[in-house]
C-alpha positions as CSV (number, residue, x, y, z in Angstrom):
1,X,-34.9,96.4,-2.7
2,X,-38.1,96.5,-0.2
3,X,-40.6,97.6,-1.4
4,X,-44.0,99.1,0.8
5,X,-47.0,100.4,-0.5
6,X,-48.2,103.2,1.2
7,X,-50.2,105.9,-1.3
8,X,-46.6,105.7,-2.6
9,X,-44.4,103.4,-3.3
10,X,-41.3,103.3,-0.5
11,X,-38.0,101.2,-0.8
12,X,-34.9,101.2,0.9
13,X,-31.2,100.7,0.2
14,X,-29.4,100.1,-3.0
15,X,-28.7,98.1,-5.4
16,X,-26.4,95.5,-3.6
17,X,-23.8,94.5,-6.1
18,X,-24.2,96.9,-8.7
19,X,-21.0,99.0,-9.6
20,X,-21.7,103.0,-9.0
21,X,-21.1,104.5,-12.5
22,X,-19.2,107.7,-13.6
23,X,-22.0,110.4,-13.8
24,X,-22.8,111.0,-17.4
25,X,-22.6,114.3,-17.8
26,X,-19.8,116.1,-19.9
27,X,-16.2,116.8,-18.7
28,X,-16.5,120.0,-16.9
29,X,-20.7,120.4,-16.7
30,X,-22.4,120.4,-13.4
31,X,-24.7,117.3,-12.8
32,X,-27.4,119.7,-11.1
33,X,-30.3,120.6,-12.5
34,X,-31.2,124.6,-11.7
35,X,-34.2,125.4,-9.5
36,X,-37.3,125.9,-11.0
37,X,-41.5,125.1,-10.7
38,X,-40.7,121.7,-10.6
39,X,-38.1,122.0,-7.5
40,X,-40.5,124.6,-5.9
41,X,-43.1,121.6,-6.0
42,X,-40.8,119.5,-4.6
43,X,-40.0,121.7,-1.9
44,X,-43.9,121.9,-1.1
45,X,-44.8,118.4,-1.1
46,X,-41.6,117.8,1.6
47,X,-42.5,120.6,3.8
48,X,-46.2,119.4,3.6
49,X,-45.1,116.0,4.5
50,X,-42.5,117.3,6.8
51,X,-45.4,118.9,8.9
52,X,-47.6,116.1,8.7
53,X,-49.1,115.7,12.4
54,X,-51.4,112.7,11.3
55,X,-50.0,108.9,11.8
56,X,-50.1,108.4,8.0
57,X,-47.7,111.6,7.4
58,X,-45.5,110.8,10.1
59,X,-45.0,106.9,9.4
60,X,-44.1,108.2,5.7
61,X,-41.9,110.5,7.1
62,X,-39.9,108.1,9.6
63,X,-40.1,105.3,6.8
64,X,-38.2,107.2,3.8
65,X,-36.0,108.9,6.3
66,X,-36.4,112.8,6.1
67,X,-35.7,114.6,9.3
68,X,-38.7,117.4,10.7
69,X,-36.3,120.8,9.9
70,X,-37.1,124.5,9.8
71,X,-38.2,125.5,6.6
72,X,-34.7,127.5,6.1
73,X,-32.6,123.9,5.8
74,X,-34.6,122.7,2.9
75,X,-33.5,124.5,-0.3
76,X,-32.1,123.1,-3.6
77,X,-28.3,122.4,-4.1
78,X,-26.0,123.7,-6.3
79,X,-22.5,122.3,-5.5
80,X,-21.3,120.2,-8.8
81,X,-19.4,118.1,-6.2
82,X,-22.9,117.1,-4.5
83,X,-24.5,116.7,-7.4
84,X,-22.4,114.0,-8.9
85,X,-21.9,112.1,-6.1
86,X,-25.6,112.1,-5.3
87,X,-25.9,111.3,-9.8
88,X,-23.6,108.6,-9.3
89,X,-25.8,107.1,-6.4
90,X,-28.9,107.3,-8.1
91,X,-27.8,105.7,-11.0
92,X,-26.8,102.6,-9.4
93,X,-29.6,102.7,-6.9
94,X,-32.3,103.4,-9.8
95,X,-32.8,100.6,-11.9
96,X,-35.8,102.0,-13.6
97,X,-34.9,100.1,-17.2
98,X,-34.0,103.2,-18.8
99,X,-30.9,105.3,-19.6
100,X,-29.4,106.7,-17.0
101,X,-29.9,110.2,-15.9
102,X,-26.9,112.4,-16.7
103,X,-27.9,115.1,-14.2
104,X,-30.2,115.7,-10.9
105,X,-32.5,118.1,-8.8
106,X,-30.9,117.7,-5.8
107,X,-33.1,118.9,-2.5
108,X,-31.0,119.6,1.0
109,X,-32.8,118.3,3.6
110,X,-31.1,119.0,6.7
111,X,-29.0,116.1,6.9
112,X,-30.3,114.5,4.1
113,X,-30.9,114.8,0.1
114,X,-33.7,114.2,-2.1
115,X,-32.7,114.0,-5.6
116,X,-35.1,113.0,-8.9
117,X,-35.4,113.6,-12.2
118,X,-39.0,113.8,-13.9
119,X,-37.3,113.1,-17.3
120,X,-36.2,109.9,-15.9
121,X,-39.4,107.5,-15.6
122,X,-41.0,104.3,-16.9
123,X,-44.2,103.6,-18.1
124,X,-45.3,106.5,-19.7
125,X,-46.6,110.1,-18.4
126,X,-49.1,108.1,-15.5
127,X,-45.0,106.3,-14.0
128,X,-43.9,107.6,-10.8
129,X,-40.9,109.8,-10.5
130,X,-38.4,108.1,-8.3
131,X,-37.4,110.1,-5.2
132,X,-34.0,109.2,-4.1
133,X,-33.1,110.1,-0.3
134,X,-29.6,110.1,0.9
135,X,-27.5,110.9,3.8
136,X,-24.5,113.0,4.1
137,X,-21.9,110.5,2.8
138,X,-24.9,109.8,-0.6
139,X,-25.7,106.6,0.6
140,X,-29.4,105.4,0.1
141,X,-31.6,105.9,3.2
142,X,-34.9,104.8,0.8
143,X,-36.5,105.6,-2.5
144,X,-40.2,106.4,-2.9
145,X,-42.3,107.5,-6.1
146,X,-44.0,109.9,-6.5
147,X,-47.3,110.6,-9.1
148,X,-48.1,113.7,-9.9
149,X,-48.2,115.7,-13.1
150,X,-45.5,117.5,-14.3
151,X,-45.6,120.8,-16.0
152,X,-45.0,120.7,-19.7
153,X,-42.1,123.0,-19.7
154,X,-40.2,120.3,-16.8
155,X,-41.2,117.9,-19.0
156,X,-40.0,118.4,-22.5
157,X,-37.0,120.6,-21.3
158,X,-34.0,119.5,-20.9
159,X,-33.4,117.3,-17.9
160,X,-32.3,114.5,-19.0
């Protein structure tokens, strides 16, 4: 995986080689995590990066792949169906060292999909959460971290 450092750290494609595993989550559950403050965050930094006008914003842009959209096509997705396929991608692109995530925040972009999960991480509270970004058929487009903090409540619920 490439790796650039630009304020954050952007990669592209997958883990060549590595079989795609089964989601992890229960027979039946959905692999999506609901909407809450941490997707509303995440909705704000892509619209703020979406709009970015300076060359810095719009070389991050280009280079992790997110299309400039109206505000209306970004919103957080709900389809089970979505969510594990986009699960199962992240879990073979990640490989973060830890166990892997048995659900997802899963952000429509347009065309594309941003999915994460703060529970996921390395390195303590201070690690990056790893930004996946796919396209329509859940195949990598690149992966970028991103270091903020995370509420509490994101944070020790249940994501995982």
């Amino acid at each position: 995986m490439k790796i650039l450092l630009l304020g954050l750290m952007i990669g592209t494609g997958a883990n060549p080689g590595r079989p795609t595993p089964a989601p992890a989550t229960a027979l039946g559950a959905s692999a999506c995590l609901s909407a809450n403050s941490y997707t509303a965050g995440e909705i704000a930094a892509i619209k703020q990066f979406i709009g970015a006008t300076d060359s810095l914003g719009v070389d991050f842009r280009a280079s992790v792949s997110i299309p400039v959209v109206a505000d209306s096509s970004i919103r957080v997705e709900h389809d089970s169906g979505k969510c594990a396929r986009a699960l199962a991608t992240y879990n073979a692109a990640m490989d973060l060292g830890v166990a892997p995530a048995s659900r997802i925040y899963l952000i429509r972009v347009g065309t594309r999909y941003v999915g994460s999960n703060p529970a996921v991480r390395t390195g303590g509270d201070d690690a990056g959460i790893a930004q996946i970004v796919m396209d329509a058929t859940f195949s990598v487009k690149a992966v970028y971290f991103r270091f903020e903090t995370i509420p509490r409540s994101v944070k020790d619920g249940d994501a995982r």
